[in-house]
C-alpha positions in Angstrom: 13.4 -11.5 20.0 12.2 -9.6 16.8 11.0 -10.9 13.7 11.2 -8.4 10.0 10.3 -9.6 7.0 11.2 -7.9 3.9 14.1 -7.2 6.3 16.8 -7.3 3.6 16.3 -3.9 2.1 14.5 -0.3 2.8 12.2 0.0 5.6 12.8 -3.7 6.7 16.7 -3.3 6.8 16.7 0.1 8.9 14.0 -1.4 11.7 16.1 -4.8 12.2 19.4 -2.8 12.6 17.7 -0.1 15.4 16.4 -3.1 16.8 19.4 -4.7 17.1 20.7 -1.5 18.3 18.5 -1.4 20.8 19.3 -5.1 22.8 16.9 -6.9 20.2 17.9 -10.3 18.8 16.6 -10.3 15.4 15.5 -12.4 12.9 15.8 -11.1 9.3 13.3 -12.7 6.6 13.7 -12.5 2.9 13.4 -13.9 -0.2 16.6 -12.3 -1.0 19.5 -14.5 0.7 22.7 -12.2 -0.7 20.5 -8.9 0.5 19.1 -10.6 4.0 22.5 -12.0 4.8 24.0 -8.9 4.4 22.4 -7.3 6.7 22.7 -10.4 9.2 26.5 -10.2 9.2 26.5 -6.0 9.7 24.3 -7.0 12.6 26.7 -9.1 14.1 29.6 -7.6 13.1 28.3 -4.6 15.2 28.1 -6.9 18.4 24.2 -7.6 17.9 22.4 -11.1 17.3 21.2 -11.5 14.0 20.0 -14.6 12.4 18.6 -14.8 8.6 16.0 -17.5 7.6 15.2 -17.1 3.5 11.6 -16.9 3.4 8.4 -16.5 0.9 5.6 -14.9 2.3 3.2 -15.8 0.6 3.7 -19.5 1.6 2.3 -20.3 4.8 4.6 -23.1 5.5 7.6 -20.8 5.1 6.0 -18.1 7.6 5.3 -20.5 10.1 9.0 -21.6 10.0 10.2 -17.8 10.6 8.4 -18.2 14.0 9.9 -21.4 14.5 13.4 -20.9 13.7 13.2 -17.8 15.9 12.5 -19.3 18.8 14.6 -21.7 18.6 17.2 -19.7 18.4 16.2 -17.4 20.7 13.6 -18.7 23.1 10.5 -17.1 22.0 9.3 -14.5 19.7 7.8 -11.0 21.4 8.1 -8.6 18.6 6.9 -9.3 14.9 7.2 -6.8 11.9 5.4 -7.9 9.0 6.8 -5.7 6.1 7.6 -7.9 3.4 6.1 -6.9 -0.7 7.2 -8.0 -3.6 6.6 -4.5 -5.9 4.2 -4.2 -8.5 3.4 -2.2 -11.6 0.5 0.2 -12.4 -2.6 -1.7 -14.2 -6.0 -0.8 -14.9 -8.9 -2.6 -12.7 -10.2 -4.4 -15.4 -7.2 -5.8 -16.6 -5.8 -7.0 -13.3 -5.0 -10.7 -13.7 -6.5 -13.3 -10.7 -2.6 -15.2 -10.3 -1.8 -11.3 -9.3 -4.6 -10.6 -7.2 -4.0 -14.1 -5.7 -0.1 -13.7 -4.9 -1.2 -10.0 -3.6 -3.5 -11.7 -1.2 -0.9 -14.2 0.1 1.9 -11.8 0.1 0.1 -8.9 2.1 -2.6 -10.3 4.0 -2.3 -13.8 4.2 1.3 -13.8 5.2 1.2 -11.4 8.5 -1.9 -13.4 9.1 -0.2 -16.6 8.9 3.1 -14.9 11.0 0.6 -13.4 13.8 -1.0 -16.5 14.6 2.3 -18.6 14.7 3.4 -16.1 16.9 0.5 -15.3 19.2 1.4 -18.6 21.9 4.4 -17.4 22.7 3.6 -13.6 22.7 -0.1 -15.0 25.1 2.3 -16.9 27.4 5.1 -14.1 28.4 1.7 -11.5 28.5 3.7 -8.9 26.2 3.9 -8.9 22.4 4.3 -6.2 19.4 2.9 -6.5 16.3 3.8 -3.7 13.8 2.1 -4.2 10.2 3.2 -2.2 7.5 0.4 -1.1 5.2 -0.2 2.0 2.8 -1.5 5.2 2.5 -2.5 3.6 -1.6 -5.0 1.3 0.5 -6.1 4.7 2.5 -6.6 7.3 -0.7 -7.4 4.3 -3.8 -4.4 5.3 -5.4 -5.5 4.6 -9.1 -4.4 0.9 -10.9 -2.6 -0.6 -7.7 -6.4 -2.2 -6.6 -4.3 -5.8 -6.0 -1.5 -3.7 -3.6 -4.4 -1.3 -2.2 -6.6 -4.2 -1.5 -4.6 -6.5 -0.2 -3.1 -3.2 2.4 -6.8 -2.6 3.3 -7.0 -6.4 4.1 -4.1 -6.1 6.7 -5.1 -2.9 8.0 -8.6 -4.4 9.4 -7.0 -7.5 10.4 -4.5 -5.7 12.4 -7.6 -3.9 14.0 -9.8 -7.2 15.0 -6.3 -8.9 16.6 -5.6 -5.6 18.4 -9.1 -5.8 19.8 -9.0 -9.8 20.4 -5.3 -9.5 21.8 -5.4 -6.5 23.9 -6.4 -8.5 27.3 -3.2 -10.3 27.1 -1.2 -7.5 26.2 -0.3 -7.9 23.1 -0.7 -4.5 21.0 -1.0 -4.5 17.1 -1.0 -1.4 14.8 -0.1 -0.2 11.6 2.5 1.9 9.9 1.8 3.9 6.9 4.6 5.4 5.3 5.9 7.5 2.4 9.5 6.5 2.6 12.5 6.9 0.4 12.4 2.7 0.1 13.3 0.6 -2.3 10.2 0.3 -4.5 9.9 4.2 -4.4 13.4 4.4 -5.7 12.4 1.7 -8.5 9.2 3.9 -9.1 11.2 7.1 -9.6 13.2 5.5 -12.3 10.8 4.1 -14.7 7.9 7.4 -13.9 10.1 10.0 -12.9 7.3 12.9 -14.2 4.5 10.8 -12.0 6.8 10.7 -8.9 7.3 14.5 -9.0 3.6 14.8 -8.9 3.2 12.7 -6.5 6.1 14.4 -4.0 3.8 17.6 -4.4 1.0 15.9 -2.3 3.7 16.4 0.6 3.6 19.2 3.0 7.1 18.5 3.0 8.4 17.7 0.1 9.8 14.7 0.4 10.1 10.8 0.9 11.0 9.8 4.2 14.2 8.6 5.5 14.1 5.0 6.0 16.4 5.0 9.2 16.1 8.5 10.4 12.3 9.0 10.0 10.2 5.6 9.6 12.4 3.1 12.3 12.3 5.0 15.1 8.5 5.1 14.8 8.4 1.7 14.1 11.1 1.3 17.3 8.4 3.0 19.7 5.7 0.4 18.9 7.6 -2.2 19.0 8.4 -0.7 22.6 7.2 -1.0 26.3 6.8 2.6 26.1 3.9 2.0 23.9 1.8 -0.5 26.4 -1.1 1.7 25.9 -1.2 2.6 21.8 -3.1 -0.5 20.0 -5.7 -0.8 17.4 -3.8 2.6 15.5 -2.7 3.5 12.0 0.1 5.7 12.2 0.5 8.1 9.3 4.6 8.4 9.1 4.4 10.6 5.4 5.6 13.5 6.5 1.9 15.3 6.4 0.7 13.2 2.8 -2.3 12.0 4.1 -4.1 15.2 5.1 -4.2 16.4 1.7 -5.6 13.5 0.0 -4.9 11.7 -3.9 -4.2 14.4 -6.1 -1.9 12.6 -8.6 -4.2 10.9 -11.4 -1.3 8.6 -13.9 -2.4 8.1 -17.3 -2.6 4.9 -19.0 -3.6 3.9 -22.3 -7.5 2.4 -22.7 -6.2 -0.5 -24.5 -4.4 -2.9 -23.2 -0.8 -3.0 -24.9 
């Protein structure tokens, strides 16, 4: 009885379909109905249990009724993947807009907030939950004119800390995922900066983006696993070796404001 949101596309997409794979019911959340059904119907049409509930996540109401909706249609909820972003553009510090910095907020930090504590009765009352976050290695390394993105990631990150500490008596575990994956948004990236996306490739050990079924699920699978009763509190760096080397990519922008 999983939970994805942001589970229409990319990372979301590949983790509700191993999960499926795996004997999970799922519950795919999106803002996308045409991409989040999609996936719903391959799910079934593989044999799996797949349900889609159109979803804003930066809307509390709409969060709570991902948790609501899945156990109703499944009994309870024991696994929750909080994945969902809408994508953003590069922008200076001091020109970041508050509506941005606002939706940022509600989108990355409020929303897995809102979906962890809906969740937490049911996951207290069968003793066992899983709470996977996905945050970013831009929060990590202050990758430059993303603070709303970064900030909001860093947010999570330390929340997912103080529940894994609160929750781990009843055990529940929560960590984080940090990956460099071939996702969506990269893709979109690697269109409109191709020059900035090679540099950024080169602060890989190896070389590339990582597959969003063959090398991010499967480590996203294991936490959401009994096998990983004993792993809480934890950012997991799944970037293919990016984070030991550090920021090394610095984008130029203009010092006006177009």
């Amino acid at each position: 009885m999983a939970i994805v949101t942001g589970g229409g596309a990319g990372i979301g997409k590949a983790v509700a379909e191993l999960l499926s794979r795996e004997g999970a019911s799922v519950t795919v959340a999106d803002f996308d109905e045409a991409a989040g059904m999609e996936v719903v119907l391959g799910i079934n049409r593989s044999g799996g249990n797949a349900i889609f509930v159109k979803t804003d996540v930066g809307i509390k109401s709409d969060v709570v009724g991902i948790v609501e909706e899945t156990a109703a249609a499944f009994g309870t909820v024991n696994i929750l993947i909080n994945n969902a972003w809408a994508g953003s553009d590069l922008l200076r510090f001091e020109w970041e807009a508050d509506a941005w910095m606002q939706r940022a907020y509600e989108m990355g930090a409020l929303g897995p907030y809102w979906a962890m504590q809906a969740a937490f009765p049911y996951m207290k009352k069968q003793a066992w939950g899983r709470v996977v976050n996905l945050c970013s290695l831009n929060g990590v390394n202050a990758h430059m004119y993303m603070v709303a993105y970064n900030s909001a990631k860093e947010a999570l990150r330390c929340m997912t800390r103080t529940a894994a500490r609160e929750w781990a008596s009843r055990g529940i575990t929560c960590n984080v995922v940090c990956p460099a994956a071939e996702s969506t948004a990269a893709k979109k990236m690697r269109e409109r900066e191709p020059q900035m996306f090679e540099k950024l490739l080169e602060t890989s050990p190896m070389g590339r983006l990582g597959d969003c079924e063959k090398d991010i699920a499967p480590v996203i699978l294991f936490l959401a696993s009994e096998e990983s009763r004993y792993v809480t509190g934890n950012t997991l760096f799944v970037d293919g070796g990016g984070h030991i080397n550090g920021v090394k990519w610095t984008p130029e922008l203009p010092e006006r404001q177009p």
